[in-house]
C-alpha positions in Angstrom: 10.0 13.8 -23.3 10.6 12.7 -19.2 8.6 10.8 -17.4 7.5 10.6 -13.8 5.0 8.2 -12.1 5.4 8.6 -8.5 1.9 8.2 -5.8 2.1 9.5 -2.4 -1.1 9.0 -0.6 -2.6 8.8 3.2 -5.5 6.9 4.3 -7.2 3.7 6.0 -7.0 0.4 5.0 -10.6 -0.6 4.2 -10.3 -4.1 4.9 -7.4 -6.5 5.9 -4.3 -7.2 3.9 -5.1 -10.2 1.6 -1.6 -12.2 1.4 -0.8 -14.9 -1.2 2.6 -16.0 -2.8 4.1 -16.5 -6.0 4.9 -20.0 -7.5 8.5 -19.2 -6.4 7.6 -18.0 -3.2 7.3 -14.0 -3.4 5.0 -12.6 -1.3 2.1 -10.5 -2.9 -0.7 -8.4 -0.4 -3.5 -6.6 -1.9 -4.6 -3.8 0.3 -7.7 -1.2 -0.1 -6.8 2.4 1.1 -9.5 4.5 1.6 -8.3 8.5 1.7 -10.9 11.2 2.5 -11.0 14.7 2.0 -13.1 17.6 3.3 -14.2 20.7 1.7 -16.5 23.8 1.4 -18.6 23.2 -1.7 -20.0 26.6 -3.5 -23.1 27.1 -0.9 -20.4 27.0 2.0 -21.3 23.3 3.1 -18.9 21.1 4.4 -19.0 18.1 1.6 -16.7 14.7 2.6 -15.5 12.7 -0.6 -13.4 9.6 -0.3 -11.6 7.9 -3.1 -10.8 4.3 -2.6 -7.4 3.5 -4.0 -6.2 -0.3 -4.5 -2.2 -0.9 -3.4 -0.4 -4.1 -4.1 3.2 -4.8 -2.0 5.4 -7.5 -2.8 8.3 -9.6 -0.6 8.8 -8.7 2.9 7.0 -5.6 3.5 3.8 -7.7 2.2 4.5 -10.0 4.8 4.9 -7.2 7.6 2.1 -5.6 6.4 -0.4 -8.8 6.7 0.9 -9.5 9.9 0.5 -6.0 11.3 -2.0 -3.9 9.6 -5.8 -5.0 9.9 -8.9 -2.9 8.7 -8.7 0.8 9.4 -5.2 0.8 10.0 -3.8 4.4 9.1 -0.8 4.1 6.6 1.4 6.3 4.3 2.0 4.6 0.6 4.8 5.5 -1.7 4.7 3.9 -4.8 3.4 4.0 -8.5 1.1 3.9 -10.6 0.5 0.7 -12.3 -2.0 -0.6 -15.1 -3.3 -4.6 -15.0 -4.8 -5.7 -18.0 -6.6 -9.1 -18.2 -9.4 -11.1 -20.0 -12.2 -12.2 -18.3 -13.3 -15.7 -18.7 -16.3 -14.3 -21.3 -13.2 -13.2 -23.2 -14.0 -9.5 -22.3 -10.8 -7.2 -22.4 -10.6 -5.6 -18.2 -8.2 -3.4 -16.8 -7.6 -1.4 -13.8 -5.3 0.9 -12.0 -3.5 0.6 -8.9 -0.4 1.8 -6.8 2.2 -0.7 -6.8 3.7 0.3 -3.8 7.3 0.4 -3.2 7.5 1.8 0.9 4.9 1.7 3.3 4.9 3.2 6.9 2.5 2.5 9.4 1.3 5.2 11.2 -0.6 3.5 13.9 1.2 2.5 17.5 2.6 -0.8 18.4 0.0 -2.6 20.4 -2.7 -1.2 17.9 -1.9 -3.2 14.8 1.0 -1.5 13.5 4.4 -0.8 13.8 7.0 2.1 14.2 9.1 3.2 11.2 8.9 1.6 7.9 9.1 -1.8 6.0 12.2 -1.8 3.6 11.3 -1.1 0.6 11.4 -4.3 -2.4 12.6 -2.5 -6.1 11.9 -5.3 -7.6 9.2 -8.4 -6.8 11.8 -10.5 -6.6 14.8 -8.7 -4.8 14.5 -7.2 -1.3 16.9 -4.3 -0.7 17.9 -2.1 2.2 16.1 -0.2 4.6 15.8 3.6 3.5 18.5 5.7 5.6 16.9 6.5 9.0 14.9 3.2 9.2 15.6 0.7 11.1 16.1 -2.5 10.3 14.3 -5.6 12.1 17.2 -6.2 14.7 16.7 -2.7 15.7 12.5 -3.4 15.9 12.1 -3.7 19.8 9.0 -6.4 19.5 
């Protein structure tokens, strides 16, 4: 049987990108997306829900993305789903779920925190590849 794990979601960042690097140099960003979504529950009242997703971006775009996105930035992430699975220092079994993300657009304005376009998109955490077709590159970033 196929598979297919692909995440497309649109929020805020609810707090600023937390950048650290690998032992070999790879940069790693943690970010916390917050994505709401309004609706008209049985009685006809507006009801607001958010869900609060956690994204990890490796290599270049994880360095873009510390440098220009802060808290409440708006963002579009593309990427997967990915289980962690650790043990806790009690020797408890812990997991979680998160979007490793392999594109992220800023949505916001220059000036505000973000940038134009895109950041090309890493396959793999430790190769960077090109920019998707109508992207442009950083030579073509006018700041």
């Amino acid at each position: 049987m196929a598979s297919f794990n692909r995440v497309l979601l649109m929020g805020n960042l609810t707090r600023n990108p937390d950048i650290r690097y690998t032992p070999s140099g790879t940069a790693v960003a943690d970010l916390g997306l917050a994505i709401n979504e309004s609706f008209k529950n049985k009685a006809g009242e507006m009801v607001e829900q958010t869900c609060f997703v956690d994204v990890v971006v490796w290599g270049r775009q994880a360095e873009t993305a510390s440098e220009y996105l802060h808290k409440g930035s708006p963002v579009f992430v593309e990427g997967r789903l990915q289980l962690d699975q650790w043990e806790s220092p009690q020797g408890e079994k812990r997991s979680k779920l998160r979007v490793r993300a392999d594109r992220i657009q800023f949505l916001g304005t220059p000036g505000k925190g973000a940038e134009y376009g895109a950041a090309p998109a890493a396959s793999e955490p430790h190769a960077e590849s090109a920019p998707p077709s109508g992207v442009a590159d950083d030579d073509d970033v006018p700041f």
